[in-house]
N, CA, C and O atoms as a CHARMM CRD file, in Angstrom:
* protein
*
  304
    1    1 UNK  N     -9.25400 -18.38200  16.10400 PROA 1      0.00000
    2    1 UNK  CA    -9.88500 -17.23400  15.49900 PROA 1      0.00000
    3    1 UNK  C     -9.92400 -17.42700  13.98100 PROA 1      0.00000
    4    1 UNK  O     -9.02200 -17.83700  13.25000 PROA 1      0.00000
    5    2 UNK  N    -11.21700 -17.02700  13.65400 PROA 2      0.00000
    6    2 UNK  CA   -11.12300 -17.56900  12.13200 PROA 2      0.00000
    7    2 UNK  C    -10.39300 -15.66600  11.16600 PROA 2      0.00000
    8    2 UNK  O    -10.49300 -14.54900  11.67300 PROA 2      0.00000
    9    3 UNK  N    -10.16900 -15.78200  10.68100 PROA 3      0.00000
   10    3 UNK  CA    -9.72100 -15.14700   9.92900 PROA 3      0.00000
   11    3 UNK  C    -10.80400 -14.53800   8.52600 PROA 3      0.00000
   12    3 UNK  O    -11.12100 -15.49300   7.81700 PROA 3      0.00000
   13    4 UNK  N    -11.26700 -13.48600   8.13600 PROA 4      0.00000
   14    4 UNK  CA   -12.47000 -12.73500   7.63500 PROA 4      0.00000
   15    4 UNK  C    -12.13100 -12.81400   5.94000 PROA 4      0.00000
   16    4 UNK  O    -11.17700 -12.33300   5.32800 PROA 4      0.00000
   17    5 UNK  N    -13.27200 -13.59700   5.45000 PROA 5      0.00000
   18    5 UNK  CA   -12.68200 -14.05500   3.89600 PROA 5      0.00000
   19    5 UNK  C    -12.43600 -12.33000   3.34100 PROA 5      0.00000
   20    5 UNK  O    -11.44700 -12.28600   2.60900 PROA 5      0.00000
   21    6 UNK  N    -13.14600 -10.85200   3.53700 PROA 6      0.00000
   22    6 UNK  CA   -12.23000  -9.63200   2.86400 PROA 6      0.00000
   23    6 UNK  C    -11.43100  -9.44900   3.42900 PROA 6      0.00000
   24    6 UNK  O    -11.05200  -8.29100   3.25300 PROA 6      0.00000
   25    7 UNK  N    -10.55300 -10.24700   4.46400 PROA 7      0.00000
   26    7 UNK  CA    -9.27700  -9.61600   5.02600 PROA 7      0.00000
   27    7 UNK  C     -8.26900 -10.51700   4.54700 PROA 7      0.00000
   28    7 UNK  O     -7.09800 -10.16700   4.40300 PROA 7      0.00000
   29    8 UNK  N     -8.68500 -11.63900   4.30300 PROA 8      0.00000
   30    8 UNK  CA    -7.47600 -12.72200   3.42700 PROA 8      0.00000
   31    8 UNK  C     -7.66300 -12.25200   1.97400 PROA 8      0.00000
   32    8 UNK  O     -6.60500 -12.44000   1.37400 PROA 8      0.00000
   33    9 UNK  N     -8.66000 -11.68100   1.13300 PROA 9      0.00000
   34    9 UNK  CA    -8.58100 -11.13000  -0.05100 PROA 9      0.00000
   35    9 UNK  C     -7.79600  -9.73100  -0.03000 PROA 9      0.00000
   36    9 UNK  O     -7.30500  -9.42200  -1.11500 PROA 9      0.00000
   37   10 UNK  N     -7.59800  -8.83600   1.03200 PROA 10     0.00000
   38   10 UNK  CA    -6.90500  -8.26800   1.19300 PROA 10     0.00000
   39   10 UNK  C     -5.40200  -8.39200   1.56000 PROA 10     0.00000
   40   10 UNK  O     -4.30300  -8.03700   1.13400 PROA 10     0.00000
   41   11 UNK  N     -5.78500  -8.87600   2.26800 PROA 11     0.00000
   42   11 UNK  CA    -3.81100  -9.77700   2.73900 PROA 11     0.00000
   43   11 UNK  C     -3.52400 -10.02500   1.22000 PROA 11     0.00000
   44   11 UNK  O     -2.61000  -9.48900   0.59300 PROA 11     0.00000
   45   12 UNK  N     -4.53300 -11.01200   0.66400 PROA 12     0.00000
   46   12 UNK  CA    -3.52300 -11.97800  -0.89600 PROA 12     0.00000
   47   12 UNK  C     -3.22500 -10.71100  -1.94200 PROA 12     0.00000
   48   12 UNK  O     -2.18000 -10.70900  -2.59400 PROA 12     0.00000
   49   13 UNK  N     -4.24900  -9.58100  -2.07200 PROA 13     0.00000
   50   13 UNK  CA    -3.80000  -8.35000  -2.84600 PROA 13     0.00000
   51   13 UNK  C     -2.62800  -7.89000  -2.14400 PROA 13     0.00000
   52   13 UNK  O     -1.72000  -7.72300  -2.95800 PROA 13     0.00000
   53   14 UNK  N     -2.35100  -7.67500  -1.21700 PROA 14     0.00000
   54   14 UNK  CA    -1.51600  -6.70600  -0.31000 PROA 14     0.00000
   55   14 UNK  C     -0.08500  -7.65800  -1.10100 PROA 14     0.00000
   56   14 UNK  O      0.36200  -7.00100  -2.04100 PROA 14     0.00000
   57   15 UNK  N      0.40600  -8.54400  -0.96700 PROA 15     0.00000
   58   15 UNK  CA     1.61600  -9.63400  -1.57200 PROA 15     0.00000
   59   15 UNK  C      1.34100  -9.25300  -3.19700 PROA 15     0.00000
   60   15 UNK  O      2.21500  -8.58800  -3.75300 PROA 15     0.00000
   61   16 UNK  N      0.38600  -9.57700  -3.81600 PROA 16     0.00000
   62   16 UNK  CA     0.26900  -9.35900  -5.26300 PROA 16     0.00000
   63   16 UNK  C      1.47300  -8.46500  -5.57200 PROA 16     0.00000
   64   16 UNK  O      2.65600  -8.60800  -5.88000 PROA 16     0.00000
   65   17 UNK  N      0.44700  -7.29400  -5.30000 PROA 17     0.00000
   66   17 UNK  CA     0.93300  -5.99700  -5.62600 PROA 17     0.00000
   67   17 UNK  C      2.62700  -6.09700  -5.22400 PROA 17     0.00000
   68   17 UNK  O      3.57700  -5.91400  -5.98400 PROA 17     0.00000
   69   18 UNK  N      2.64400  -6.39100  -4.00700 PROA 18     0.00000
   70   18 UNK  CA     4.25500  -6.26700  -3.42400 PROA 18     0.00000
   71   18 UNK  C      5.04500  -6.84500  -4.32800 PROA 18     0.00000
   72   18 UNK  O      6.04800  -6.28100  -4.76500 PROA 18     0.00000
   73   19 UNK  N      4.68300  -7.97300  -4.67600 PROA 19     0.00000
   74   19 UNK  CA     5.61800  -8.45400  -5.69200 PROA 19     0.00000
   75   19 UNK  C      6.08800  -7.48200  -6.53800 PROA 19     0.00000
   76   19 UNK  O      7.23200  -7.03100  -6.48000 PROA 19     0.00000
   77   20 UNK  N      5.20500  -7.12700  -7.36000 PROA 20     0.00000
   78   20 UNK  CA     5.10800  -6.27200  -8.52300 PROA 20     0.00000
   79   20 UNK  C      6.24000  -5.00300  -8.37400 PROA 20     0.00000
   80   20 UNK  O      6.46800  -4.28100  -9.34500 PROA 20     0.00000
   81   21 UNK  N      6.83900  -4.82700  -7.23500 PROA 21     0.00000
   82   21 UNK  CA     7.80600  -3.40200  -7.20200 PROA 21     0.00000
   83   21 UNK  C      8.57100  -3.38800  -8.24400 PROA 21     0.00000
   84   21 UNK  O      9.09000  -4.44000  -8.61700 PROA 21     0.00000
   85   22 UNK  N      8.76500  -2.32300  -8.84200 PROA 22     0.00000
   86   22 UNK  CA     9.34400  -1.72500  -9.87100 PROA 22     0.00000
   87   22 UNK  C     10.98300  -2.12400  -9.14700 PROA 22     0.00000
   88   22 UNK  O     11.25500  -2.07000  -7.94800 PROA 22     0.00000
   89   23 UNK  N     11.98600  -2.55400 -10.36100 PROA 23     0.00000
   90   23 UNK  CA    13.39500  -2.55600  -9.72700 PROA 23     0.00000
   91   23 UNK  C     13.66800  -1.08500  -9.91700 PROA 23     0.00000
   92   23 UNK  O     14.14300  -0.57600  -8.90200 PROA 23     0.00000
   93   24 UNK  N     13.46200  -0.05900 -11.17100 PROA 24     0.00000
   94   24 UNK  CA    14.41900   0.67700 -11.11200 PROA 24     0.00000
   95   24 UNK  C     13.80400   1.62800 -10.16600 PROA 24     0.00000
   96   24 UNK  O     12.65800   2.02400 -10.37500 PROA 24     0.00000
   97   25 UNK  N     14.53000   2.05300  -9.06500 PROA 25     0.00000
   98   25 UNK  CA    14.29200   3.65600  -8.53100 PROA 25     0.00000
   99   25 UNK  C     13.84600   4.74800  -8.88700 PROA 25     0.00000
  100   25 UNK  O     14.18500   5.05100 -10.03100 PROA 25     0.00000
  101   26 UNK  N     13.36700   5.29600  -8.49300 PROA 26     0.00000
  102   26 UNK  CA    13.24300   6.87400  -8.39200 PROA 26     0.00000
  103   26 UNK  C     12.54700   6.82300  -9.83700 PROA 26     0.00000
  104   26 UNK  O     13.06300   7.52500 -10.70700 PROA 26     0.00000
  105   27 UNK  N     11.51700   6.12000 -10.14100 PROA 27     0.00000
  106   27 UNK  CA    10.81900   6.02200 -11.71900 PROA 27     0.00000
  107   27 UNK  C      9.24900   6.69800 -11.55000 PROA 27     0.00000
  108   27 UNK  O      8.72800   6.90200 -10.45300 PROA 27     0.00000
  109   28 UNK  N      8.75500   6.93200 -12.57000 PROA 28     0.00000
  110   28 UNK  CA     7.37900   6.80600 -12.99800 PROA 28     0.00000
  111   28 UNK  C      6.51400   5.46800 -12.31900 PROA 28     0.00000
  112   28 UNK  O      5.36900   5.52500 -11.87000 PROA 28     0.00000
  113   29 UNK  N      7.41600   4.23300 -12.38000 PROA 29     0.00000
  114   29 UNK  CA     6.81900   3.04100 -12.46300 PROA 29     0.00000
  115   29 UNK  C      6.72200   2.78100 -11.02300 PROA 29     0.00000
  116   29 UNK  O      5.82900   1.99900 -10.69900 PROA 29     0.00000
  117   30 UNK  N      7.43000   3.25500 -10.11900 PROA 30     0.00000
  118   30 UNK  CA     7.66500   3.19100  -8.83800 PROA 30     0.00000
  119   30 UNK  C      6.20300   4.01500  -7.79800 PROA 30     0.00000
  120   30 UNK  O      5.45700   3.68500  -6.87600 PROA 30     0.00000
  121   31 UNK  N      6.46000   5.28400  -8.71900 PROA 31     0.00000
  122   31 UNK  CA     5.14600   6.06400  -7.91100 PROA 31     0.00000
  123   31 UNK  C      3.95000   5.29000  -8.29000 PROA 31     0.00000
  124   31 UNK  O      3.05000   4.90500  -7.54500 PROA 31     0.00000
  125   32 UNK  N      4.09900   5.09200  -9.78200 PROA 32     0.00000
  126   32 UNK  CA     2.63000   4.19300  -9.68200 PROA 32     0.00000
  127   32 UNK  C      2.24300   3.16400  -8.61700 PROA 32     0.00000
  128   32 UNK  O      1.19600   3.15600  -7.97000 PROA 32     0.00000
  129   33 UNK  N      3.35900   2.21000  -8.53400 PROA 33     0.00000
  130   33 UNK  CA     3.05900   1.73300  -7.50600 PROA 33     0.00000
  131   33 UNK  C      3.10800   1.61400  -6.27100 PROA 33     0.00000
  132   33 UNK  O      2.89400   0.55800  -5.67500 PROA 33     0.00000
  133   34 UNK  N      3.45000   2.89500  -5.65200 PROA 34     0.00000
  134   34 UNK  CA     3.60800   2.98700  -4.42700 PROA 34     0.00000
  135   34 UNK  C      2.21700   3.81700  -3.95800 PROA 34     0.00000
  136   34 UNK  O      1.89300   4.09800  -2.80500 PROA 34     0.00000
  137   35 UNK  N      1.50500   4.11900  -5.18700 PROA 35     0.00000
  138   35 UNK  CA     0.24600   4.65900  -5.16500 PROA 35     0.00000
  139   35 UNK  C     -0.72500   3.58600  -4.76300 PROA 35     0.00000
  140   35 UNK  O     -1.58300   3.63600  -3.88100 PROA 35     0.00000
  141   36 UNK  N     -0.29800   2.19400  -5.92500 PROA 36     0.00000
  142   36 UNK  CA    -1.47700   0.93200  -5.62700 PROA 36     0.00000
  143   36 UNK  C     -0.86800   0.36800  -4.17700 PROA 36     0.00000
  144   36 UNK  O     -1.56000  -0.18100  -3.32000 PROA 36     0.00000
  145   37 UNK  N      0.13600   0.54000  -4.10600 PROA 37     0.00000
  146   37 UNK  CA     0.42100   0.11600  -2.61900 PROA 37     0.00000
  147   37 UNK  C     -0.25700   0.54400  -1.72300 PROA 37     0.00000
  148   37 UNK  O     -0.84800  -0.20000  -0.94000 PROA 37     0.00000
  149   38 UNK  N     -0.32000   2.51000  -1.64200 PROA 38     0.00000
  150   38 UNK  CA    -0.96400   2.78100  -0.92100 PROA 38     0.00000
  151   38 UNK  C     -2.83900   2.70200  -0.80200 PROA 38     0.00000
  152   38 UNK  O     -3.57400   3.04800   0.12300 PROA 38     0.00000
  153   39 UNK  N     -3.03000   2.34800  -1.59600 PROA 39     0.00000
  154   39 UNK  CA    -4.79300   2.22700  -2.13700 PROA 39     0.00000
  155   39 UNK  C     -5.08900   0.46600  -1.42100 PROA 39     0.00000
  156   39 UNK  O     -6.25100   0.20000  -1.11600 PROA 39     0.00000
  157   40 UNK  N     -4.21100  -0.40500  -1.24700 PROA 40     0.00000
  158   40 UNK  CA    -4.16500  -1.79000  -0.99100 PROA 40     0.00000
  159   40 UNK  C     -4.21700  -1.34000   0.89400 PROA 40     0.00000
  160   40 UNK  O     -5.13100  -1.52800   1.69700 PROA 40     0.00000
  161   41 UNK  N     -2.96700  -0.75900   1.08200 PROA 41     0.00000
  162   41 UNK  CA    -3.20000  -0.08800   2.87400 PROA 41     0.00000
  163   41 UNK  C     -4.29900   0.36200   3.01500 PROA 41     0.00000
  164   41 UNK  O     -4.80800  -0.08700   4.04200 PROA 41     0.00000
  165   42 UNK  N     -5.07200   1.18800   2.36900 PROA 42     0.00000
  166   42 UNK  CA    -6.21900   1.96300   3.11100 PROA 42     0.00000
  167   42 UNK  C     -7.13500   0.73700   3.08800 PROA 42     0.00000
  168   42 UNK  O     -7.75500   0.48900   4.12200 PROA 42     0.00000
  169   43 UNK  N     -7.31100  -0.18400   1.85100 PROA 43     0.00000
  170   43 UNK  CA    -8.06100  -1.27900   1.95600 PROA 43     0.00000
  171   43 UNK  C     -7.88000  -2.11300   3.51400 PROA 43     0.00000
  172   43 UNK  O     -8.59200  -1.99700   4.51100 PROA 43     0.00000
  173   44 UNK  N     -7.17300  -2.61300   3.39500 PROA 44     0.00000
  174   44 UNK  CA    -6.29800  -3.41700   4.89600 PROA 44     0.00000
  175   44 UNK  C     -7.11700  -2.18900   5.77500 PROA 44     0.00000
  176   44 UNK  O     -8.17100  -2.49100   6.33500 PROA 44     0.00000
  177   45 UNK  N     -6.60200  -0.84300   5.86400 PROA 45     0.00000
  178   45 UNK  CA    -7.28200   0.00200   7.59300 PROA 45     0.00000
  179   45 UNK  C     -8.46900  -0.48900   7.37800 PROA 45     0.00000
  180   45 UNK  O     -8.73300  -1.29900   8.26700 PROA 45     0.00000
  181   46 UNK  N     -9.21100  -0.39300   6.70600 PROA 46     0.00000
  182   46 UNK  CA   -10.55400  -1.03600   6.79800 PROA 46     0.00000
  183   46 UNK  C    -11.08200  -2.36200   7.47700 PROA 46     0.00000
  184   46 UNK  O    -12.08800  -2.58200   8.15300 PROA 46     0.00000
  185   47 UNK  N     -9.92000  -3.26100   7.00300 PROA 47     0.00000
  186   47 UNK  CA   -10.55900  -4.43700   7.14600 PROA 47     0.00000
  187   47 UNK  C     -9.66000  -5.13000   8.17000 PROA 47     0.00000
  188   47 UNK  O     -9.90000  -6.33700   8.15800 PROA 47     0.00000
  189   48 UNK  N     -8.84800  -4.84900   8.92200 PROA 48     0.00000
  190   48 UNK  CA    -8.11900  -5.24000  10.16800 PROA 48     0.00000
  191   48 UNK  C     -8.59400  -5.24100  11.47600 PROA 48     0.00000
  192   48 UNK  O     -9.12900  -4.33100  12.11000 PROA 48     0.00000
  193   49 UNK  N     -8.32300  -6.40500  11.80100 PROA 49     0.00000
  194   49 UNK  CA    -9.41100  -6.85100  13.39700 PROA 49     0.00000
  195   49 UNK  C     -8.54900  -5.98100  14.32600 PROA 49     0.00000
  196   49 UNK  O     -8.94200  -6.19100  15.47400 PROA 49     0.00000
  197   50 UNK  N     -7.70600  -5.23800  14.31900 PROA 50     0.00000
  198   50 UNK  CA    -6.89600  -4.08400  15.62300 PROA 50     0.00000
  199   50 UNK  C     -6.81700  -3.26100  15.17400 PROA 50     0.00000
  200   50 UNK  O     -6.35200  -2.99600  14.06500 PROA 50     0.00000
  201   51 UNK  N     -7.51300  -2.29400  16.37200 PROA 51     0.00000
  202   51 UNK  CA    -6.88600  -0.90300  15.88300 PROA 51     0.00000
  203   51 UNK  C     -5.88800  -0.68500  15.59600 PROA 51     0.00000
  204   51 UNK  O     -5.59400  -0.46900  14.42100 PROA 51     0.00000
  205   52 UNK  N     -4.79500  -0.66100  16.82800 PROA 52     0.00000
  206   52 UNK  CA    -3.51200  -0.37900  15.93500 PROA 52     0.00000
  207   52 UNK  C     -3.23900  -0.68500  14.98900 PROA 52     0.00000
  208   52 UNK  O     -2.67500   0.13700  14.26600 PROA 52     0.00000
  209   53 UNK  N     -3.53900  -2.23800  14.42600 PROA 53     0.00000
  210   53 UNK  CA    -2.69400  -2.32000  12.72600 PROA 53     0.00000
  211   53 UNK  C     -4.10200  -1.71400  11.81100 PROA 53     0.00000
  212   53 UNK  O     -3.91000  -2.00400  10.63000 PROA 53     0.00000
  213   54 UNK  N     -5.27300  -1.06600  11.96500 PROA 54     0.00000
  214   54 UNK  CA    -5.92500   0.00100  11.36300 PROA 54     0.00000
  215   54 UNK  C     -4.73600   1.08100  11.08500 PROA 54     0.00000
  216   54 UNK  O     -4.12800   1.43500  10.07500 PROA 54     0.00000
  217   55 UNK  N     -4.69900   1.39000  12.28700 PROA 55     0.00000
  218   55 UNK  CA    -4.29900   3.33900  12.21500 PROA 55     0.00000
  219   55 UNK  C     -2.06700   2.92500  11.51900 PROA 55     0.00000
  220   55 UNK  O     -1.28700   3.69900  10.96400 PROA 55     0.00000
  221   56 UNK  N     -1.88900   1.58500  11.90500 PROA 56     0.00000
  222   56 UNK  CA    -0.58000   1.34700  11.19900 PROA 56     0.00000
  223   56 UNK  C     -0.71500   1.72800   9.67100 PROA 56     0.00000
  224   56 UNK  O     -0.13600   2.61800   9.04900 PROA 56     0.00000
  225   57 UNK  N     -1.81600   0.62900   9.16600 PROA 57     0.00000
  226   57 UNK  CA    -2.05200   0.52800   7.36900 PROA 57     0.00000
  227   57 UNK  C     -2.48200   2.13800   7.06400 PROA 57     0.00000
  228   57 UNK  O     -1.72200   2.57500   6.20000 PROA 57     0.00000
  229   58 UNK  N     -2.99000   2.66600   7.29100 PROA 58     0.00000
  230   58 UNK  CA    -3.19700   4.10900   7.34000 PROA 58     0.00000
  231   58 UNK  C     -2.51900   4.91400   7.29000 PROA 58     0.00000
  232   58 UNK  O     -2.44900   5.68900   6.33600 PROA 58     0.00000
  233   59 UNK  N     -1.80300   4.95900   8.33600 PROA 59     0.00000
  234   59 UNK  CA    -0.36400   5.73500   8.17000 PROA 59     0.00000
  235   59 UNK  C      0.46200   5.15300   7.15200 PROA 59     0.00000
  236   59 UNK  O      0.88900   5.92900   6.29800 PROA 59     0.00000
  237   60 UNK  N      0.76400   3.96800   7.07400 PROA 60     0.00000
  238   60 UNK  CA     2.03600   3.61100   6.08200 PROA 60     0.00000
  239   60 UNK  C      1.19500   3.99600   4.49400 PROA 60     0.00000
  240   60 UNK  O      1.88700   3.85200   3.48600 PROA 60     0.00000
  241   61 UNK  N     -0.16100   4.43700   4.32800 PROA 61     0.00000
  242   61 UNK  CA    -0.79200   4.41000   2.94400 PROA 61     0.00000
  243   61 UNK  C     -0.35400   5.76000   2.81900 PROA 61     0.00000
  244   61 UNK  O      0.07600   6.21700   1.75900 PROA 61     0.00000
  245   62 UNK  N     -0.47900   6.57200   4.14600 PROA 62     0.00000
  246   62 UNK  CA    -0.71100   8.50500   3.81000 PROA 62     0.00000
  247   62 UNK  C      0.96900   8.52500   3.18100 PROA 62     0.00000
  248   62 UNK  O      1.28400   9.09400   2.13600 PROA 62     0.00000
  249   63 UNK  N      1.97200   7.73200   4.12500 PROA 63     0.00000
  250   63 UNK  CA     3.45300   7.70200   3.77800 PROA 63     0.00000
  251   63 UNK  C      3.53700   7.00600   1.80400 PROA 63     0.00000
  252   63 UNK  O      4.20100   7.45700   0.87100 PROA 63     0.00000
  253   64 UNK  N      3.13000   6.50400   1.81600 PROA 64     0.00000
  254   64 UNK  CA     3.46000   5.80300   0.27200 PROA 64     0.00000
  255   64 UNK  C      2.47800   6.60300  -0.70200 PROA 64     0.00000
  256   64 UNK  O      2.42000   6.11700  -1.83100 PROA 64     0.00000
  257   65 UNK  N      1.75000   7.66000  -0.49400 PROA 65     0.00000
  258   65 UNK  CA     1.30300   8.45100  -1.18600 PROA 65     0.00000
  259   65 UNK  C      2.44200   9.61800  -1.28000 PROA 65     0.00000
  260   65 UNK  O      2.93500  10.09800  -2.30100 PROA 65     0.00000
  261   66 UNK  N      2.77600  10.00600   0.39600 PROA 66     0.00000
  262   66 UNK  CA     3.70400  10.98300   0.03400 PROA 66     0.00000
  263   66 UNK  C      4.81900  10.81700  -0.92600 PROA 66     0.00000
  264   66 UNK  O      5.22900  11.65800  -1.72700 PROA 66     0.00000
  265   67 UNK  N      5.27700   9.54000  -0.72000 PROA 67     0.00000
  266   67 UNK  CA     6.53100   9.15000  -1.57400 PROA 67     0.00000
  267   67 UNK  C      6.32400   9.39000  -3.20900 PROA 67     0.00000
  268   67 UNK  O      7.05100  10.01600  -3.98000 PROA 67     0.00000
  269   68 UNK  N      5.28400   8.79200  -3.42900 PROA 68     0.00000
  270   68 UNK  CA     5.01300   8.86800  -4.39100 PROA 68     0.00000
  271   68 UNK  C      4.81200  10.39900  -5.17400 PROA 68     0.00000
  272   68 UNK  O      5.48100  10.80100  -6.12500 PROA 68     0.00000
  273   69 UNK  N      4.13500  10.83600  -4.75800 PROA 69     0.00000
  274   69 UNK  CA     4.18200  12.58200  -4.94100 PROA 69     0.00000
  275   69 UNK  C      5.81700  13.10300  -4.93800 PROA 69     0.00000
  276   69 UNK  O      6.15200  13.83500  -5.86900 PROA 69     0.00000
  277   70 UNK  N      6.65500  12.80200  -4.09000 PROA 70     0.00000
  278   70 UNK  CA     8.07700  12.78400  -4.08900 PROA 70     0.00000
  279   70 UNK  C      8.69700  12.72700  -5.42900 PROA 70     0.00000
  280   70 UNK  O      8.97400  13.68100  -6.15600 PROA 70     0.00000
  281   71 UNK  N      8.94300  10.98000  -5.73100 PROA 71     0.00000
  282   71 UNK  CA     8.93700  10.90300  -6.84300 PROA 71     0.00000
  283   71 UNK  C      8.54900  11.87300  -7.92200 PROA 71     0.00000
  284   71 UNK  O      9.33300  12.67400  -8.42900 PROA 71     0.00000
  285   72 UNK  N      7.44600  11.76000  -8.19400 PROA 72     0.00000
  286   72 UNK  CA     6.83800  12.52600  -9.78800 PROA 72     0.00000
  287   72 UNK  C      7.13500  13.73100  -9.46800 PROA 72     0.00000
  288   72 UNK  O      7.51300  14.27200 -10.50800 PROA 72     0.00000
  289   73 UNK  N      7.18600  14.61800  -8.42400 PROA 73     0.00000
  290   73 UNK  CA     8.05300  15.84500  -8.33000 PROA 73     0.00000
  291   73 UNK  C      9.68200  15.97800  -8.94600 PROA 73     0.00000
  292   73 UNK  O     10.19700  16.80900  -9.69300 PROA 73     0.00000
  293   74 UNK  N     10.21400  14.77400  -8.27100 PROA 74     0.00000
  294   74 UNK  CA    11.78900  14.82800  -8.83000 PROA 74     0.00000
  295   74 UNK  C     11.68400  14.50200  -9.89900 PROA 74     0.00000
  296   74 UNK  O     12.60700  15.13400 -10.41300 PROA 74     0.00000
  297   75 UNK  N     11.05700  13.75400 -10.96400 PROA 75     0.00000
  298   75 UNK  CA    10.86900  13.35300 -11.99500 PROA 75     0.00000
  299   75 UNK  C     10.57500  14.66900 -12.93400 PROA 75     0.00000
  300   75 UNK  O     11.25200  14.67300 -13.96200 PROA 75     0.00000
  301   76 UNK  N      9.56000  15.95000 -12.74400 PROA 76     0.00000
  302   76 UNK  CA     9.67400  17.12200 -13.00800 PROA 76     0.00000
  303   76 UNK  C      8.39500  16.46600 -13.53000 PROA 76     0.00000
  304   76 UNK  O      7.57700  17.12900 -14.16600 PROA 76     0.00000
């Protein structure tokens, strides 16, 4: 099975970004990126040959939005 050149540009963003996690906790810098995290998942539901890992990246994006909202709440 060949593999879909926007789904390996997605996969290689999806690691980018991962790298990039903020060390300190519970930050500003964290929601930001748990925001681009989640914006990289909805990319992926799009472009994933199974449903299930669709409606997976989807869910784990709606979850890393919530977090994020979390965050900048406790943050005040």
């Amino acid at each position: 099975m060949t593999i879909p050149a926007e789904l390996k540009r997605s996969l290689k963003r999806l690691r980018e970004v991962r790298a990039r996690r903020p060390a300190e906790a519970q930050s500003l810098a964290l929601a930001e990126w748990r925001d681009e995290m989640a914006d990289v998942l909805d990319e992926l539901a799009e472009r994933l040959l199974f449903e299930s890992d669709r409606e997976q990246a989807a869910t784990e994006a709606e979850a890393a939005r919530a977090q994020a909202s979390e965050i900048r709440a406790r943050l005040g």
